[in-house]
C-alpha positions as CSV (number, residue, x, y, z in Angstrom):
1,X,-82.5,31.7,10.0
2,X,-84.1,29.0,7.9
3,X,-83.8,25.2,8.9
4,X,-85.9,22.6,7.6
5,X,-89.3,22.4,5.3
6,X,-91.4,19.7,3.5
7,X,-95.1,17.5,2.6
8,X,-98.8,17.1,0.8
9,X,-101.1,18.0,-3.1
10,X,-103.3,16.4,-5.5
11,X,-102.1,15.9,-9.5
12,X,-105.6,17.4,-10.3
13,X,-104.8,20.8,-8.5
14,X,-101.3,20.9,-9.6
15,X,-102.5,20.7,-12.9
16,X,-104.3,24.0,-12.8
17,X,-101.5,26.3,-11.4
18,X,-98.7,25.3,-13.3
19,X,-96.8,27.6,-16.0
20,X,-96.4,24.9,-18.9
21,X,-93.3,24.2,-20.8
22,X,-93.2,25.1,-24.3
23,X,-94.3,22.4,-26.4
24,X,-96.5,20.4,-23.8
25,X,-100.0,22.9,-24.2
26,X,-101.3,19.3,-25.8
27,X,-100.9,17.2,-22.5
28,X,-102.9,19.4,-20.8
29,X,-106.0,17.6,-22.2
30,X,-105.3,13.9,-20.9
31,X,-105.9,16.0,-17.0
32,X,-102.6,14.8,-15.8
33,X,-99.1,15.7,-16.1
34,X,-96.3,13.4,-14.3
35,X,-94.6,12.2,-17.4
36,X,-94.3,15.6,-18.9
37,X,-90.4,15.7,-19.0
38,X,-89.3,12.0,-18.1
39,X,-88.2,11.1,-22.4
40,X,-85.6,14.2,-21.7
41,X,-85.6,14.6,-18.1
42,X,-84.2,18.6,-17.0
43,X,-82.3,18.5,-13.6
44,X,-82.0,22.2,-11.7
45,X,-79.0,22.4,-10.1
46,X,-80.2,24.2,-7.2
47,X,-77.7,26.3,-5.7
48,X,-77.9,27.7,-1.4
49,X,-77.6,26.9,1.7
50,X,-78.2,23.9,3.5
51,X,-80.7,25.2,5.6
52,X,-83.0,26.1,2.5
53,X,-82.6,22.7,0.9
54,X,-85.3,20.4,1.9
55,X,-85.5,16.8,-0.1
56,X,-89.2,16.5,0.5
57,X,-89.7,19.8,-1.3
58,X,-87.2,18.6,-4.4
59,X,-89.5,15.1,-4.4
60,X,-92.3,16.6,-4.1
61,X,-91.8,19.2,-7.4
62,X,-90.1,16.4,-9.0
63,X,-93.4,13.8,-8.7
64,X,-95.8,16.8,-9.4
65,X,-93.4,17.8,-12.7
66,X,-91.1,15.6,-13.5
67,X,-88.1,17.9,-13.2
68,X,-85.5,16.7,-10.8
69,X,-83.6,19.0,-8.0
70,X,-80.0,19.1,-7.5
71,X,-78.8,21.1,-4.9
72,X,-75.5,22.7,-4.4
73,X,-75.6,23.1,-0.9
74,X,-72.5,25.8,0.3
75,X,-72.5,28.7,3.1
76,X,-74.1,32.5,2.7
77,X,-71.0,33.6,1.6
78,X,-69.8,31.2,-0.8
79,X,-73.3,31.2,-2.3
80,X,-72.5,34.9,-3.1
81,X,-69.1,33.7,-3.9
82,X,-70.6,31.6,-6.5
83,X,-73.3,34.0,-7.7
84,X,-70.1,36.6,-8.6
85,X,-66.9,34.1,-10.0
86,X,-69.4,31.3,-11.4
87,X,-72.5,32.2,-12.8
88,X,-72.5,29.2,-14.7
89,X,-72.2,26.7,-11.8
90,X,-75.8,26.8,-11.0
91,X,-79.2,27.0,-12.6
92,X,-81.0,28.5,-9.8
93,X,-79.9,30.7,-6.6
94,X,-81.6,30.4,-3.2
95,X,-79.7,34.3,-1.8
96,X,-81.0,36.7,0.9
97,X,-81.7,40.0,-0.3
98,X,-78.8,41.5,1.7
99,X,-76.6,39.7,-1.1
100,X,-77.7,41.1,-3.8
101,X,-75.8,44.5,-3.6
102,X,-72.5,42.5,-4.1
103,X,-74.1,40.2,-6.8
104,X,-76.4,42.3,-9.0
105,X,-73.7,45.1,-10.2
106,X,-71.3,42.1,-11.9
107,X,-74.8,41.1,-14.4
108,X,-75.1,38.0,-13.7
109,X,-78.4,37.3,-12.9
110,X,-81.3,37.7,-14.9
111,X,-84.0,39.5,-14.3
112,X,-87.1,37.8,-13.2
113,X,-90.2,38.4,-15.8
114,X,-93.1,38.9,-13.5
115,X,-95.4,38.0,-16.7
116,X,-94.3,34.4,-16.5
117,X,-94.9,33.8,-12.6
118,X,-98.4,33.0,-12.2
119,X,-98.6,34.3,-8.5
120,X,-96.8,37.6,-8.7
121,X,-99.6,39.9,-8.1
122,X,-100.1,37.9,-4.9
123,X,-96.5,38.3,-3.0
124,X,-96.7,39.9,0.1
125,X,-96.9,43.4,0.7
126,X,-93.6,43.3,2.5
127,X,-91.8,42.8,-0.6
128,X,-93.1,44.7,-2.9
129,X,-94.5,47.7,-0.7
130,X,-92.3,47.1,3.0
131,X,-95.7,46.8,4.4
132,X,-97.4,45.0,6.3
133,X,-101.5,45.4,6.8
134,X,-101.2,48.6,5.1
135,X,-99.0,49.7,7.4
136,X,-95.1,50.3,6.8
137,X,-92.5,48.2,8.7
138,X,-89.0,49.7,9.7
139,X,-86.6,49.2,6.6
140,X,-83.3,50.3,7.9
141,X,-81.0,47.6,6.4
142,X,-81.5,45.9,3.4
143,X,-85.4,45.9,3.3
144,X,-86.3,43.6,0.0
145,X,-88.4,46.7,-1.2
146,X,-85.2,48.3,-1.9
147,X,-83.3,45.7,-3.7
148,X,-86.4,43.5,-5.3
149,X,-86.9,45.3,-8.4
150,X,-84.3,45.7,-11.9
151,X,-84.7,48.2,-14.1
152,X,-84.9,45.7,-16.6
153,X,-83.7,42.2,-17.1
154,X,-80.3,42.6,-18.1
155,X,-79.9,45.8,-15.9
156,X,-77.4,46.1,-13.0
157,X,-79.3,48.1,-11.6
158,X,-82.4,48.5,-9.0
159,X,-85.6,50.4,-9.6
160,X,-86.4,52.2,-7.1
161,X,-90.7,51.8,-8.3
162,X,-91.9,48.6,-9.7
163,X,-91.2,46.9,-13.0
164,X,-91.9,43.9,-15.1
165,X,-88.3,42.4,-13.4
166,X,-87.5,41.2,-10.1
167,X,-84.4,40.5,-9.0
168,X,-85.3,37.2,-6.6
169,X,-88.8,35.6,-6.2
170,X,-89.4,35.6,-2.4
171,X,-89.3,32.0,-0.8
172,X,-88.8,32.4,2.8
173,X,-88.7,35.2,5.3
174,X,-88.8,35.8,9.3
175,X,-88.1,37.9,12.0
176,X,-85.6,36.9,14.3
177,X,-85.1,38.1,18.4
178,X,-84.3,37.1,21.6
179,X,-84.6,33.4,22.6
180,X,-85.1,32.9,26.0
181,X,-85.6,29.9,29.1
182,X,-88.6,31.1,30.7
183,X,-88.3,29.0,33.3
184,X,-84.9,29.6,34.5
185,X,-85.4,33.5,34.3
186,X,-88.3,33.2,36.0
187,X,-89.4,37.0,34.8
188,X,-91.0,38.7,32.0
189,X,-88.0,40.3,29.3
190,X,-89.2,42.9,26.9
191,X,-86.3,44.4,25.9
192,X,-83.1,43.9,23.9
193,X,-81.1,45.5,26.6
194,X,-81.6,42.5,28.2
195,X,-78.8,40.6,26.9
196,X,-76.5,42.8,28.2
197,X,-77.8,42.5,31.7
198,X,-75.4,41.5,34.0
199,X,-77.9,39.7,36.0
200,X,-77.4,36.9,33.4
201,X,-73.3,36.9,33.7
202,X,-72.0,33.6,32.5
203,X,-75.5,33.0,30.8
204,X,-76.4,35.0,27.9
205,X,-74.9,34.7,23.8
206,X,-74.9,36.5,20.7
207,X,-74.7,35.4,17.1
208,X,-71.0,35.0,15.8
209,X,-71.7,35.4,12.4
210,X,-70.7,39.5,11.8
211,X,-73.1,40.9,9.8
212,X,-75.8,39.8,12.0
213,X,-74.2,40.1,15.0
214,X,-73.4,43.5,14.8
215,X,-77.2,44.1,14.3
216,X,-78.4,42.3,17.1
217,X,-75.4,44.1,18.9
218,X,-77.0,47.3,17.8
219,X,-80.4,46.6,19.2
220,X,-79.0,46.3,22.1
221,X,-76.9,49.1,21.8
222,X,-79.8,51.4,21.2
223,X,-82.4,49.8,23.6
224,X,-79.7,50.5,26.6
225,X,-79.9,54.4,25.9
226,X,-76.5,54.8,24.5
227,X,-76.9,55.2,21.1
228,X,-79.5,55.9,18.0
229,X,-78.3,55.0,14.6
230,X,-79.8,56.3,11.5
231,X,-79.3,53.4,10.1
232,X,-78.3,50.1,11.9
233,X,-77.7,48.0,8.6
234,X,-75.0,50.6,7.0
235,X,-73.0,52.0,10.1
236,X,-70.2,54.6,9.9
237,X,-66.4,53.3,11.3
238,X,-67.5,55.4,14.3
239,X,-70.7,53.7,15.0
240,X,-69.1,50.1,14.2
241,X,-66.2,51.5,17.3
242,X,-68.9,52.6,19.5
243,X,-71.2,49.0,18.5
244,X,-67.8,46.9,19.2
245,X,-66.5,48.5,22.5
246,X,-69.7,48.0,24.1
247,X,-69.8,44.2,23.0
248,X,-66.0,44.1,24.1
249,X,-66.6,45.7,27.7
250,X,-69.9,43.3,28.2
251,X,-67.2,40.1,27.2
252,X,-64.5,41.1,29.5
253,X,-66.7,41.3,32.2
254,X,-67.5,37.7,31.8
255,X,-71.5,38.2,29.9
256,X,-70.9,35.8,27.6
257,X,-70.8,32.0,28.0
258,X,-70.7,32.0,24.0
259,X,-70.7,33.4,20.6
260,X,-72.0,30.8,18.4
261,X,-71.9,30.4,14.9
262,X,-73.7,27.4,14.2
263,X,-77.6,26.6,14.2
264,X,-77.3,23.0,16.5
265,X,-74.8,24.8,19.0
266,X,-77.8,28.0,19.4
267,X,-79.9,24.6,20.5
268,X,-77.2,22.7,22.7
269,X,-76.6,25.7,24.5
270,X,-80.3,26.6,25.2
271,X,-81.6,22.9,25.8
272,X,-78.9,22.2,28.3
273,X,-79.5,25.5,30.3
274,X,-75.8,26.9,29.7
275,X,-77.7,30.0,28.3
276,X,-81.0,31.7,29.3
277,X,-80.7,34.1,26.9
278,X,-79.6,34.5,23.4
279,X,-79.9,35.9,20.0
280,X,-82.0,32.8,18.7
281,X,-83.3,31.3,15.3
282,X,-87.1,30.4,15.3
283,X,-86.7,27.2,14.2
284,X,-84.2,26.5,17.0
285,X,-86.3,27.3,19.8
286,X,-88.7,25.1,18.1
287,X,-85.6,22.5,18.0
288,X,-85.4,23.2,22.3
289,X,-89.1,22.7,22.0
290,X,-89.8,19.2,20.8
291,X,-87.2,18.3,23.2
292,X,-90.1,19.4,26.0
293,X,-87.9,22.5,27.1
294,X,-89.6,25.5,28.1
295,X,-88.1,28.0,25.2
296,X,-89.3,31.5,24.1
297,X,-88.7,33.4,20.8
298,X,-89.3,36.5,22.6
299,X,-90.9,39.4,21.3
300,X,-89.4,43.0,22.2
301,X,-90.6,46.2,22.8
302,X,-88.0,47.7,20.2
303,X,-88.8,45.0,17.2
304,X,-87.1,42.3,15.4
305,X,-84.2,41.9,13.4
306,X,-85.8,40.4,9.7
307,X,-84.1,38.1,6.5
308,X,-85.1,37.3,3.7
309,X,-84.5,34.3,1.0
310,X,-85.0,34.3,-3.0
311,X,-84.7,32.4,-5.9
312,X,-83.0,34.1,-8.5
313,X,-81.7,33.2,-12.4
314,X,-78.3,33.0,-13.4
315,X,-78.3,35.4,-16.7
316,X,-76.6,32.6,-19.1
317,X,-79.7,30.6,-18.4
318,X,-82.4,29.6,-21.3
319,X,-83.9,27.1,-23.5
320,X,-85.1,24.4,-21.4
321,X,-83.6,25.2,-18.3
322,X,-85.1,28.3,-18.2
323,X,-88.4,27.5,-18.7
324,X,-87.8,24.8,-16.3
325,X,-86.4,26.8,-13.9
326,X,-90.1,29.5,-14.2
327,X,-91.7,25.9,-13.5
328,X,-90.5,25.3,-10.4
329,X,-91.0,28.7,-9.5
330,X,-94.2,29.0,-10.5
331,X,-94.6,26.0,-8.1
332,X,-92.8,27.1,-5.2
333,X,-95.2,30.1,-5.2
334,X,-98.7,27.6,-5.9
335,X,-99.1,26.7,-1.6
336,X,-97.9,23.1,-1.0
337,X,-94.1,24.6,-0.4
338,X,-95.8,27.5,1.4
339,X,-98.0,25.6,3.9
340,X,-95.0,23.2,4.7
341,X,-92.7,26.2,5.4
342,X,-95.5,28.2,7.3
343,X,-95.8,25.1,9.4
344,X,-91.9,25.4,10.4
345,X,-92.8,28.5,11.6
346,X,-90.9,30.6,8.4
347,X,-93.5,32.2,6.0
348,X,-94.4,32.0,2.7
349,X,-94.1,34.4,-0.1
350,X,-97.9,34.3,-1.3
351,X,-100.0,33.8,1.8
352,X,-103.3,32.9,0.1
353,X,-101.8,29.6,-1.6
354,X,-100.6,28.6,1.5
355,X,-103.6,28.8,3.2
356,X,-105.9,26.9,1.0
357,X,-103.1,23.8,1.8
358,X,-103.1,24.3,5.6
359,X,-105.9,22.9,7.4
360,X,-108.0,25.9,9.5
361,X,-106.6,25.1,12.7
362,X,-103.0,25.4,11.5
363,X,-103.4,28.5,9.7
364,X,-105.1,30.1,12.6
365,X,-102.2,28.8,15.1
366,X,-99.4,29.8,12.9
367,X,-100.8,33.1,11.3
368,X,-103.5,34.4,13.6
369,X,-101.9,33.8,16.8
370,X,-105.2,32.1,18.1
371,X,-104.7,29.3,20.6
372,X,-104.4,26.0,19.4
373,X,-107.3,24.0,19.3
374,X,-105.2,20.8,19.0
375,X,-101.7,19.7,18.9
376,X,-99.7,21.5,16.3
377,X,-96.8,19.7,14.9
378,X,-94.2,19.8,12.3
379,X,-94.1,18.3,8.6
380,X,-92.4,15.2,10.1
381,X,-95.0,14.9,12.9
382,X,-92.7,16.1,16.0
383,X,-95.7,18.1,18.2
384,X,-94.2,21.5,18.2
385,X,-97.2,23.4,20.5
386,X,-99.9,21.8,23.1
387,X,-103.5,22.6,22.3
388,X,-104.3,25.3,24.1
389,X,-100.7,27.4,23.2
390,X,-100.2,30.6,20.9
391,X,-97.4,31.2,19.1
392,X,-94.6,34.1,20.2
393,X,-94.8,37.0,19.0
394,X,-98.8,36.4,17.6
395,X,-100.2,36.7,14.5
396,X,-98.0,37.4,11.6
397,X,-99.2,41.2,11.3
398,X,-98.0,41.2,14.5
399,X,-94.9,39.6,14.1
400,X,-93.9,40.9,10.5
401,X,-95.7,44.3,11.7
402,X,-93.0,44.7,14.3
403,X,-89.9,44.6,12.2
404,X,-86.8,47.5,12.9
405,X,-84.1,46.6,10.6
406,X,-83.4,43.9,8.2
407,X,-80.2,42.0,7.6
408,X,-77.5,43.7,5.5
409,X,-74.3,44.3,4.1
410,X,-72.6,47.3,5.1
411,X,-70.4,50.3,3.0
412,X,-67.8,49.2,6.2
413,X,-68.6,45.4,5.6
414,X,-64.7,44.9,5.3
415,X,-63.9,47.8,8.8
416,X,-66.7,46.0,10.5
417,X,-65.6,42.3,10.0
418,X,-62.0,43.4,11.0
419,X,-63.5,45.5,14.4
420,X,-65.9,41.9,14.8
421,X,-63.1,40.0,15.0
422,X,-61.1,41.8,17.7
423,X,-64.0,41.1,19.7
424,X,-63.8,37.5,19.4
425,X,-60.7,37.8,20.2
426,X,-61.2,39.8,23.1
């Protein structure tokens, strides 16, 4: 999923987009704001995953605000862990939407008032709507459209239409496929069922992390013929047996060369040719990349498998904090965090701020699909495409156009973990 992000923004325009702390409407005159907080500095403890946690972005918001970053950096399930047996550990959540259905019931996150974040008419359609272009994307899963609004913002419960409260603030989304070695498979692959193919015995892996796994699995599952699920993201015990058996038979049969769990493995296997094809991160076939690798985040005929990340507020949270916590927000959502991710190859929750920090060539490499009309590189200045290269999958209507299910947590989460794990063991 997500993996790095970071630099680049002038005081002057800073000033202009920022939701201002109580108290400090008077500074606003002198044109510049860096000292704002520093007599009674406000640290945010920052509470996700690793993979979300960029320092750049932290010193970046802190020299534009004052307000310093401290993140709390545990795995996806301890950061729902957290969210449900200590609210009061954190002062902001970085969760993917597929979370939420265990976290929201216990109360305690806040609601999000929409009236105090400056951009929230401008996040993307595939929130708010689940569409993309005007047109609607698959949503089996947990599509954020069906978990992003509360009924109000002490409710435990969602809205089904759109209120004043949102549950988490978008900050970074994909859609996630097939990684492949062009090179080494030497033919075109447009399907999911590919992974299953015994022509790559020995060669291809899959995701060990369950809940994902067992969508990916699915895809697979479907695109081979055997079976249609209503709903990929919330299986029934028999479809979990059916989803399990076929991953079972494929790993006897000696498919597999691994199930990995963690990003860097995904990359050792790929770079050093072990695998030609895998369930794949974007940012790790960008990792295969830089190492001058032929790599492919593959697009499929059948659509991708899409996540989604969020800040959200613990409900205790107030006074200072709280407004502190809107300010950073508020920030996140004003382009400089935006263009850095979009240049990762993530995307950013309000397009049109992004793109007025992005130079025109970027934007039209990363979000247009048009060739490059000179090197692209990363945030750190690794060159991540030759002019002249598009970008997999194409434009982002393209990309985010083609999604089929979304990452979730299951009624069976606890059958299907159980069934996941005699596979592994298999």
């Amino acid at each position: 999923m997500a993996d790095d992000l970071k630099d680049t923004l002038s005081t002057a325009a800073t000033m202009q987009r920022r939701s201002l702390l109580k108290g400090t409407a008077g500074i606003l005159a002198t044109g510049i704001f860096p000292a704002v907080h520093a007599a009674d500095p406000i640290v945010l403890r920052y509470l996700g995953t690793a993979v979300n946690q960029d320092k750049a972005i932290a010193e970046k918001f802190e020299k534009d605000t004052g307000i310093k970053i401290q993140y709390v950096a545990v795995t996806t399930d301890d950061v729902t862990k957290r969210a449900v047996t200590a609210p009061n550990s954190f002062d902001l959540i970085d969760s993917e939407y597929f979370s939420l259905k265990n976290i929201v019931p216990t109360g305690n996150l806040k609601g999000i008032d929409v009236k105090r974040i400056k951009n929230a008419d401008k996040i993307t359609t595939l929130f708010t709507k689940g569409e993309v272009g005007g047109k609607k994307v698959g949503d089996q899963g947990t599509a954020p459209k069906k978990v992003i609004y509360l009924e109000g913002e002490k409710s435990k419960k969602f809205s089904a239409t759109p209120t004043q409260f949102m549950s988490l603030i978008p900050t970074v989304y994909n859609a996630d496929t097939l990684g492949i070695r062009p090179d080494l498979i030497k033919r075109p692959i447009s399907s999911w069922a590919e992974l299953l193919n015994p022509e790559f015995k020995g060669k291809a892996a899959i995701l060990n992390i369950p809940s994902i796994g067992i969508m990916d699995a699915a895809m697979v599952v479907e695109a081979m013929g055997i079976y249609k699920y209503p709903d990929k993201g919330n299986m029934t015990k028999k479809e979990i047996d059916l989803t399990i058996k076929t991953l079972i038979e494929a790993k006897k049969q000696g498919q597999f060369r691994s199930l990995w769990k963690d990003f860097n493995e995904s990359v050792n296997l790929m770079a050093s040719g072990e695998v030609v094809i895998q369930s794949m991160w974007s940012p790790a076939v960008t990792a295969v990349r830089t190492k001058g690798i032929a790599c492919n985040f593959q697009p499929l005929k059948e659509g991708y498998r899409a996540w989604a990340s969020g800040f959200g507020l613990p409900a205790t949270l107030s006074g200072k904090k709280l407004d502190g916590a809107y300010e950073f927000i508020n920030w996140f959502l004003d382009g400089w965090a935006g263009a850095y991710l979009n240049r990762q190859g993530y995307y950013s929750a309000v397009l049109d701020t992004a793109k007025a920090k992005m130079e025109a060539y970027e934007w039209a490499y990363w979000m247009e699909g048009k060739p490059a009309t000179q090197d692209i590189k990363s945030p750190n200045g690794d060159v991540l495409a030759k002019k002249g290269e598009s970008r997999d999958g194409g434009s982002y209507e393209q990309r985010m156009g083609g999604i089929a299910c979304w990452n979730a947590v299951m009624d069976e989460n606890a059958y299907m973990v159980q069934k996941w794990n005699e596979f592994v063991a298999a």
